[in-house]
C-alpha positions as CSV (number, residue, x, y, z in Angstrom):
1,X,21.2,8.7,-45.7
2,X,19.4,6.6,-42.7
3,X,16.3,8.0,-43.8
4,X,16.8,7.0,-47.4
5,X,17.8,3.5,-46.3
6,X,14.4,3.1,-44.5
7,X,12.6,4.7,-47.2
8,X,14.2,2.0,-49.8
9,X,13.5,-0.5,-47.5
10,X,10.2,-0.4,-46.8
11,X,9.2,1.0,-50.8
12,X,11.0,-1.7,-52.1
13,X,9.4,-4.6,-54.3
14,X,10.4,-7.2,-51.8
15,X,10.0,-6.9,-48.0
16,X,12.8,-9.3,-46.1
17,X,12.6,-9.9,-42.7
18,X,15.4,-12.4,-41.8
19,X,15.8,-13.0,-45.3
20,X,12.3,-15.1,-45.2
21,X,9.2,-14.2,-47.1
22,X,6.0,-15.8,-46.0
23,X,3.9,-16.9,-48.8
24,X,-0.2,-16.5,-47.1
25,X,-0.1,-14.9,-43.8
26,X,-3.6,-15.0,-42.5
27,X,-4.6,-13.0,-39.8
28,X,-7.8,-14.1,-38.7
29,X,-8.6,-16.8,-35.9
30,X,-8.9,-19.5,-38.3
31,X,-5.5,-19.3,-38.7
32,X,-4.5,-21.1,-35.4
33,X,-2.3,-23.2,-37.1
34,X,0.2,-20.5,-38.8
35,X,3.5,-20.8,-37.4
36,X,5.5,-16.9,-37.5
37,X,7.8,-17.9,-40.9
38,X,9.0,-14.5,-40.2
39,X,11.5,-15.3,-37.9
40,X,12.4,-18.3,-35.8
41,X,10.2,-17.5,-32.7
42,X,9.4,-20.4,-30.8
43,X,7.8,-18.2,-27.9
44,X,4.0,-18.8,-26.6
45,X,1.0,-17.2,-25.2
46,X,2.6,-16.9,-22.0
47,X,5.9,-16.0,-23.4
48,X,4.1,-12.6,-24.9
49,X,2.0,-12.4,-22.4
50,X,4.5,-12.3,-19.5
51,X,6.8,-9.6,-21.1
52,X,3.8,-7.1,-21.6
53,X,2.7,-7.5,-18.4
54,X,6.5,-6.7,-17.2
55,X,6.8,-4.0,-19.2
56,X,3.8,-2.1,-18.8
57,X,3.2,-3.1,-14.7
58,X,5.5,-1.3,-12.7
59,X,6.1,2.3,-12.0
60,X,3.4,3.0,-13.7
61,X,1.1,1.6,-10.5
62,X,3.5,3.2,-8.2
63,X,2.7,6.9,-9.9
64,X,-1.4,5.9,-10.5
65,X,-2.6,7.1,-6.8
66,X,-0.9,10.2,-7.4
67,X,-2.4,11.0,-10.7
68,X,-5.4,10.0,-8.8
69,X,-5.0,13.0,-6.5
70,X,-4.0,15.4,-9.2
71,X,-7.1,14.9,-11.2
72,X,-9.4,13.9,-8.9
73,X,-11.8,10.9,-9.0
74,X,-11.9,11.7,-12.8
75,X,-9.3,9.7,-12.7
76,X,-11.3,6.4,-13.0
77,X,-13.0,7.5,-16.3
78,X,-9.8,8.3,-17.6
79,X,-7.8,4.8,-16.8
80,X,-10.8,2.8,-18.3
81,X,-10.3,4.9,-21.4
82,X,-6.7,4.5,-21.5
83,X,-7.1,1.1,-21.1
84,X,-9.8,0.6,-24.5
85,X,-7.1,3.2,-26.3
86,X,-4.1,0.8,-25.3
87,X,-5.3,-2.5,-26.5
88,X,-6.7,-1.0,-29.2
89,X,-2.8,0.5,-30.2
90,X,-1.4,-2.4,-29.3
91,X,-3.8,-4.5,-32.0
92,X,-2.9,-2.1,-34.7
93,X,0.4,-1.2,-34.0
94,X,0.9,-5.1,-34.9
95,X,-1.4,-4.8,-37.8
96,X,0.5,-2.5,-39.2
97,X,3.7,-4.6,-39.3
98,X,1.5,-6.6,-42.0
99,X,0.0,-4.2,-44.2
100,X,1.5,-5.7,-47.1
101,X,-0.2,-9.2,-47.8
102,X,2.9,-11.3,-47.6
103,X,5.7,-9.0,-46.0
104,X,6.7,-7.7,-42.6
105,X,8.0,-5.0,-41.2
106,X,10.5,-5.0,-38.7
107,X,9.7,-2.4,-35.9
108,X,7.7,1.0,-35.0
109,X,10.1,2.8,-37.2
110,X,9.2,0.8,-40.4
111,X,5.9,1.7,-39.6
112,X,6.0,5.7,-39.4
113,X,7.8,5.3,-42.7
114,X,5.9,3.1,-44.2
115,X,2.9,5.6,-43.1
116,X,4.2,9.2,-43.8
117,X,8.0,8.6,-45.1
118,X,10.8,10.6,-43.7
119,X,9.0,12.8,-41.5
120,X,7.2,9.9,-39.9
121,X,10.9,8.1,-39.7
122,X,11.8,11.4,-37.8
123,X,8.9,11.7,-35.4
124,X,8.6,7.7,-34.4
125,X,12.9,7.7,-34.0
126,X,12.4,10.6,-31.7
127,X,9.4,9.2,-29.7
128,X,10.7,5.6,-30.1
129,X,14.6,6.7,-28.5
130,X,12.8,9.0,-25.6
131,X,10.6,6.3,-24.5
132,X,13.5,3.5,-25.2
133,X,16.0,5.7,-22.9
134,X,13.5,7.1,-20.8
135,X,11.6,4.7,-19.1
136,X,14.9,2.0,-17.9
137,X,16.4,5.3,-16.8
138,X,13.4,5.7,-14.6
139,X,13.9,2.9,-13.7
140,X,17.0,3.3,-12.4
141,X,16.4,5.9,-10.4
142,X,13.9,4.1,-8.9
143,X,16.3,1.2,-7.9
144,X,18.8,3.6,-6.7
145,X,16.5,5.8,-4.4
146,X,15.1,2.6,-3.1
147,X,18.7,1.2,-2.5
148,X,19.7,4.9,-0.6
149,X,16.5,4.8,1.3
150,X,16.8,0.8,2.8
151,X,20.6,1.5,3.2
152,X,20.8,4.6,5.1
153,X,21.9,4.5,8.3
154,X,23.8,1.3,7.8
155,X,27.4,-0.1,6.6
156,X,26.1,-0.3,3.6
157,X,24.8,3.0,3.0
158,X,26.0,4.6,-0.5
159,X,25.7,7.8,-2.9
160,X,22.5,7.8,-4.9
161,X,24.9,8.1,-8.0
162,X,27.1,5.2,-7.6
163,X,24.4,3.3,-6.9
164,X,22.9,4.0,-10.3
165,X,26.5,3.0,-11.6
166,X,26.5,-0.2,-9.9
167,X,22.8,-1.1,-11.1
168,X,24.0,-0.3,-14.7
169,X,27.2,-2.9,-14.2
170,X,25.1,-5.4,-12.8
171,X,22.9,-5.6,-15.6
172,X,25.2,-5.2,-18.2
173,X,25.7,-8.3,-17.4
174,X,22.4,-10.3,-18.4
175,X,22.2,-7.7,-21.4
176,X,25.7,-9.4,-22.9
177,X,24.5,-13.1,-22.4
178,X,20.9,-12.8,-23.2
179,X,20.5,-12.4,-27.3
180,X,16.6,-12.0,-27.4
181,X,14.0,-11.1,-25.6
182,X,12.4,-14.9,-25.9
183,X,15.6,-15.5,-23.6
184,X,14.1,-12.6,-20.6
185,X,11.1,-14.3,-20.3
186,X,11.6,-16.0,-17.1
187,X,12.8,-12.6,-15.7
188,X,9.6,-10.8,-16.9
189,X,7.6,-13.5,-15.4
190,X,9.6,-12.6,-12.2
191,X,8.6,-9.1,-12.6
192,X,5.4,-9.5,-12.8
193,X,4.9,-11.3,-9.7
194,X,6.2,-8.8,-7.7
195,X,4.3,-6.3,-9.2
196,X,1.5,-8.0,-7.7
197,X,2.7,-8.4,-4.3
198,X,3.2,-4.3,-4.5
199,X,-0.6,-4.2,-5.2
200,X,-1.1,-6.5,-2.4
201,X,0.8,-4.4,0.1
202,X,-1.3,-1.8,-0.6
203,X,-4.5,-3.1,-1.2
204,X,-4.0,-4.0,2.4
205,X,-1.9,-1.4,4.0
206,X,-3.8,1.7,2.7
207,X,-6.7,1.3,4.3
208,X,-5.4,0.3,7.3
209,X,-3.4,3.4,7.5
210,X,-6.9,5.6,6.8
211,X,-8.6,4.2,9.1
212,X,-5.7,5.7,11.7
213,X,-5.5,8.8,10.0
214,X,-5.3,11.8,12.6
215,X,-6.7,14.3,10.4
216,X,-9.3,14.2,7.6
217,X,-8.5,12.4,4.4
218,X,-9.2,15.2,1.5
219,X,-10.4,14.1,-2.0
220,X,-11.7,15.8,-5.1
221,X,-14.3,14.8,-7.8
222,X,-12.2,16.5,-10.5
223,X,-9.5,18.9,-10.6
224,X,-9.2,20.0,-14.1
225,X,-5.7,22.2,-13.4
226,X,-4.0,18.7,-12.8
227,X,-5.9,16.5,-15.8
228,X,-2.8,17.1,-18.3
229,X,-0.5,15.4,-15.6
230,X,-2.9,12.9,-14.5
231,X,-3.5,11.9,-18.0
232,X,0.3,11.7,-18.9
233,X,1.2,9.5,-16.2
234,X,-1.7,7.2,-17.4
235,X,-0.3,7.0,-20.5
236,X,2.7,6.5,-19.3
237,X,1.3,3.3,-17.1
238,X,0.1,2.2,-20.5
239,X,3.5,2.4,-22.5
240,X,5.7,0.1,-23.6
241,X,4.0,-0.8,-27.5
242,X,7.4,0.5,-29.2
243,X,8.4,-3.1,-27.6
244,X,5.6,-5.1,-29.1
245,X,7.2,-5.6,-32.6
246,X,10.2,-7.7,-30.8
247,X,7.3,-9.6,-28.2
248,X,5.5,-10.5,-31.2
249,X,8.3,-11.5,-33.6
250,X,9.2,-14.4,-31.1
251,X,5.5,-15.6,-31.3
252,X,5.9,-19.2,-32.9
253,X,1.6,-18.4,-33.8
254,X,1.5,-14.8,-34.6
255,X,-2.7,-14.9,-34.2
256,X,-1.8,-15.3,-30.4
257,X,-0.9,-11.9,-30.3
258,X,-4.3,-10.1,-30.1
259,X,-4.7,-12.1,-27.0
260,X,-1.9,-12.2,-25.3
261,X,-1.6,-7.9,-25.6
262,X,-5.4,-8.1,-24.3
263,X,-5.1,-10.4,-21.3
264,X,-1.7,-8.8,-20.6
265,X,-3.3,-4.8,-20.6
266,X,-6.3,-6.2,-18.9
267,X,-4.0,-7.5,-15.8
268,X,-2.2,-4.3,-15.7
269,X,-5.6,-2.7,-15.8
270,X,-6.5,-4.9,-12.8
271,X,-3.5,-4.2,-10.9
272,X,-4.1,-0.7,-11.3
273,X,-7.4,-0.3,-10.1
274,X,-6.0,-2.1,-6.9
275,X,-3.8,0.1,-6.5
276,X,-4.7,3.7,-7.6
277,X,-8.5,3.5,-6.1
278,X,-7.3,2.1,-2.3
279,X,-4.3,4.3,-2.2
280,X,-6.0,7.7,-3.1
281,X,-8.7,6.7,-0.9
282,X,-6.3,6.4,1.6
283,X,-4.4,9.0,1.2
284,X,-6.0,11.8,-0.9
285,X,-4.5,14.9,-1.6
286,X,-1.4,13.9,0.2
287,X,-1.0,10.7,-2.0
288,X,2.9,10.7,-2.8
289,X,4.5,8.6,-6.0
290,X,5.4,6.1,-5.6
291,X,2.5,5.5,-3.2
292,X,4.8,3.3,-0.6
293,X,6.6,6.6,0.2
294,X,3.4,7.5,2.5
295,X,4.5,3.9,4.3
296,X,6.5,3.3,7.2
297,X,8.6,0.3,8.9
298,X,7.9,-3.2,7.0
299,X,5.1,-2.9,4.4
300,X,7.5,0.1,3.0
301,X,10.7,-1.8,2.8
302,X,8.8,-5.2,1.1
303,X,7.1,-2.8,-1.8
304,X,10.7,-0.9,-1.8
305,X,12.2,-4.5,-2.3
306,X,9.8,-6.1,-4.8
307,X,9.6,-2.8,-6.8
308,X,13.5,-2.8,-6.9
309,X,13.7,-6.0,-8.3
310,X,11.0,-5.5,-10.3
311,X,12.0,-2.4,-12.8
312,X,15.7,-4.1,-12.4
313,X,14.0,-7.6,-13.9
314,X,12.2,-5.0,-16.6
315,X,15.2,-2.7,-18.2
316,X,16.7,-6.0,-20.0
317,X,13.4,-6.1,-21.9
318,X,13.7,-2.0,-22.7
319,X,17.7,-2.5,-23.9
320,X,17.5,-5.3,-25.8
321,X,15.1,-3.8,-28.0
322,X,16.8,-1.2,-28.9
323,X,20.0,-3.1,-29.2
324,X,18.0,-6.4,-31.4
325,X,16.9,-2.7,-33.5
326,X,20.3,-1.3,-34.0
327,X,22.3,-4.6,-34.7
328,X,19.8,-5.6,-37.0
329,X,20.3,-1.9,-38.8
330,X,24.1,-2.6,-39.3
331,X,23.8,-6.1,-40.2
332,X,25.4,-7.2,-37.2
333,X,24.5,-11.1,-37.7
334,X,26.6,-14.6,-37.1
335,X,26.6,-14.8,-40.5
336,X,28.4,-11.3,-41.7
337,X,30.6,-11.1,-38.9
338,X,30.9,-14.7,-37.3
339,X,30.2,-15.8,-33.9
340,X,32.5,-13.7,-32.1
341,X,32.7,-10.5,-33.9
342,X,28.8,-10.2,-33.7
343,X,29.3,-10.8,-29.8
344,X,31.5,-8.4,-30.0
345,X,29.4,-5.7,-32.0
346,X,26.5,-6.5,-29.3
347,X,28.8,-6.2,-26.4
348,X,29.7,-2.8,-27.8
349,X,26.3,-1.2,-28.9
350,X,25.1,-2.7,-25.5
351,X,27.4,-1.2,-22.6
352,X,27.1,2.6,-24.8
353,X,23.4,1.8,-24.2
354,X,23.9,1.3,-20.3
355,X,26.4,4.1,-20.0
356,X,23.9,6.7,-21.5
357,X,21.1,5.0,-19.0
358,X,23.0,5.2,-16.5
359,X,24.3,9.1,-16.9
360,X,20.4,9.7,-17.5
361,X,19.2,8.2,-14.0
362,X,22.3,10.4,-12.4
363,X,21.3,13.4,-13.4
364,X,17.5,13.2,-13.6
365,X,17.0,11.7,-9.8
366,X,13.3,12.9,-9.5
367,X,11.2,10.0,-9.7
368,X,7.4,11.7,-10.5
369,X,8.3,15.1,-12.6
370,X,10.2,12.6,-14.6
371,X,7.6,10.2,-15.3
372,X,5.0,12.4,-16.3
373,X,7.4,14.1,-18.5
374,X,7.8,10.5,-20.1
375,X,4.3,9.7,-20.3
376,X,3.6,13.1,-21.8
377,X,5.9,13.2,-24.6
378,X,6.8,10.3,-25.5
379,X,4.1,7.4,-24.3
380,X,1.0,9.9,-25.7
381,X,2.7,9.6,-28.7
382,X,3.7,5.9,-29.0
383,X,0.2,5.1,-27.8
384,X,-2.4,7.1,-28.4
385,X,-1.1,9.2,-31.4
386,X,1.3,7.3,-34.0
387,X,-0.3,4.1,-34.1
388,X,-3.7,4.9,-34.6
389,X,-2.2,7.9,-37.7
390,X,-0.3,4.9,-39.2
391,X,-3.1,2.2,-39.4
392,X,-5.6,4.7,-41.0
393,X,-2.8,6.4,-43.6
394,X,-1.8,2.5,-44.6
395,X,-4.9,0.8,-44.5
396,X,-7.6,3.3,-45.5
397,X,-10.2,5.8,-43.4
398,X,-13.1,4.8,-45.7
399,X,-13.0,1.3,-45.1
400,X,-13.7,1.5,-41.2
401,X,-16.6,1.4,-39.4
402,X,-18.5,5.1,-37.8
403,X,-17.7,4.1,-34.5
404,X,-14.2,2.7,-34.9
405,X,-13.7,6.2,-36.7
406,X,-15.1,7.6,-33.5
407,X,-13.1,5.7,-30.8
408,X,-9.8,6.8,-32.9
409,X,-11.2,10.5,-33.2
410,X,-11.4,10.4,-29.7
411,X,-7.7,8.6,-28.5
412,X,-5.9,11.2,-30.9
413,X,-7.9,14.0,-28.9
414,X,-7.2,12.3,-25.7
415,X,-3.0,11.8,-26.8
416,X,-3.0,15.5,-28.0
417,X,-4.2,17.2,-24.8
418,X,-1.9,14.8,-22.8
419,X,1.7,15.7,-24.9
420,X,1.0,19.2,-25.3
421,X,-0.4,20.2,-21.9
422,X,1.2,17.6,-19.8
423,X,4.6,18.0,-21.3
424,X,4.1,21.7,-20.5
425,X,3.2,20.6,-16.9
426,X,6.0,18.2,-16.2
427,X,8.6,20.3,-18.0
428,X,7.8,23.0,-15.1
429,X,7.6,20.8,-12.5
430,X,11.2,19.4,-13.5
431,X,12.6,23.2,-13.2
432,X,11.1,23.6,-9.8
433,X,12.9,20.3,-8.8
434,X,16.4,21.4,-9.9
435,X,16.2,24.8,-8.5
436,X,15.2,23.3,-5.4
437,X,17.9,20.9,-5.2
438,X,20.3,23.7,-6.8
């Protein structure tokens, strides 16, 4: 029935998005002037700019020195590729929402409909919910090992577990006041910031600590045994695009968007390369994720604090998407319901959503089999597989250039070594860490 609703949706004669239709979308540069008539985003550069960086930056630099020392200085080649891939997906992904001179469509779902009907409905739903889920659950149990780890010892020293509850009732919070993502801008701008002053601490700190090593630092050129893994928690630094749809809906100039998605991946990119090259160097085959964990004393406890606040300024961004998704699936608009009763019908879809996030982060505590099982099956997918399958089924194979034929061949390769071999990789790794915690 849910599949036949898309189906209808997307098939039908007339596309409505917010119950507008724009007459001449134009999606060229010269259209600078086009306002998004799609919605009422009033959002800027900086506004869509700011949330990708948020999104994407984050654990994804903590885990990069580690994947560093599982496949080696490979690594490098592999993170400037990823990068190309992901602003690439991100491009599409977005171009895709426009396939249809005149009409929108409303988020990644649409898309794998619109592409390959019900079974693309099926695999994006899947991919979309594991990543949706996934990564602010990681993200919890970051916040809550980080909490366990700066508390111990003290008064205020807690269970791992109830500190993952009380994360999820703080932010249940902001999630019931805030309505759109144009409204978490300022706290992804917050993020971001202390993203960077991560990087900084270890820009700084790593090499400091090598340079007091006692024994040799060991690294390798390549280590093909660990490229699956290395390559899934790249993608996984590079996720996020099942987002994109809602960034670029509140774009009051949708033409903004190919450059906002490329400055924002190029600053992640940046942040990255500060991060992953000094701390393997640093480090090497004993690089741990996240890389502050091979800290001590204060330039652990700041990275510990700015990363905290960091993925907790970042999961707003994950759960209103899915929730701005869902209510707009039942219809759960001012309009239908009234004021309060669609407060209400948000207030409800959003504490389920926490609950299951926060059962998730309980259960799952182990920060780096978890992300590369993340980045494996669900962020090679979203961004390396599904976007670049859609664009070519909806807008044509013939009509593409060699080398953009090329560079597409080679991302689906890329995506299909890292879900199938990483997945296998992190799914072992997972059932080590439970029997050794059993």
């Amino acid at each position: 029935m849910v599949t036949e609703n898309y189906e209808s949706s997307v098939k039908s004669e007339k596309f409505k998005v917010d119950s507008t239709i724009i007459d001449n979308y134009v999606e060229e540069d010269r259209s600078a002037s086009i306002t998004n008539e799609f919605g009422h985003g009033s959002g800027n550069f900086l506004t869509a700019y700011f949330n990708i960086v948020c999104v994407v930056a984050g654990t994804g630099t903590l885990g990069l020195p580690k994947a560093f020392a599982d496949g080696g200085w490979l690594g490098i080649l592999i993170l400037i590729l990823a990068y190309f891939m992901a602003v690439y997906s991100g491009i599409i992904l977005i171009r895709c929402l426009y396939y249809k001179p005149g009409h929108r469509l409303s988020d990644y779902k649409q898309i794998g409909v619109a592409a390959f009907g019900w079974v693309g409905y099926i695999i994006s739903s899947a991919l979309h919910l594991l990543n949706l889920f996934g990564c602010p659950a990681l993200y919890l149990v970051l916040a809550s090992s980080n909490m366990t780890a700066m508390l111990k010892g003290t008064v205020g020293e807690l269970n791992y577990k109830i500190w993952a509850v009380i994360w999820g009732a703080f932010l249940l919070i902001p999630s019931l006041i805030l309505k759109t993502l144009k409204e978490v801008t300022a706290i992804a701008a917050i993020g971001a910031v202390c993203t960077m002053v991560a990087v900084f601490i270890v820009l700084i700190q790593g090499p400091i600590n090598h340079s007091h090593a006692v024994e040799p630092v060991v690294h390798d050129s390549v280590i093909w045994t660990g490229f699956p893994i290395a390559l899934s928690t790249i993608a996984f630094s590079f996720g996020g695009n099942n987002t994109y749809p809602h960034v670029e809906h509140a774009l009051k100039k949708p033409h903004q968007w190919k450059y906002a998605v490329t400055a924002g991946l190029s600053t992640c990119t940046v942040l990255y390369f500060l991060t992953a090259i000094p701390g393997y160097y640093s480090f090497g085959r004993n690089t741990a994720s996240p890389i502050y964990n091979n800290f001590t004393g204060v330039p652990q406890l700041i990275s510990m604090i700015v990363m905290t606040i960091h993925v907790i300024f970042a999961i707003p961004i994950y759960s209103t998407s899915f929730s701005l998704e869902f209510e707009q699936f039942i219809n759960c608009t001012d309009e239908r319901l009234g004021k309060l009763g669609s407060w209400l019908g948000r207030a409800v879809i959003r504490t389920v959503t926490m609950v299951i996030l926060v059962v998730l982060a309980a259960f799952i505590p182990f920060f780096d089999d978890f992300m590369g099982l993340i980045g494996a099956l669900a962020n090679c997918g979203l961004v390396f597989l599904l976007p670049v399958l859609c664009y070519l089924k909806l807008t044509g194979v013939r009509n593409k250039p060699w080398y953009e034929l090329l560079f597409c061949l080679l991302t689906l390769f890329l995506g299909i070594i890292g879900c199938i071999f990483g997945t296998k990789s992190s799914i072992q790794a997972l059932i080590a860490d439970f029997q050794k915690s059993g």
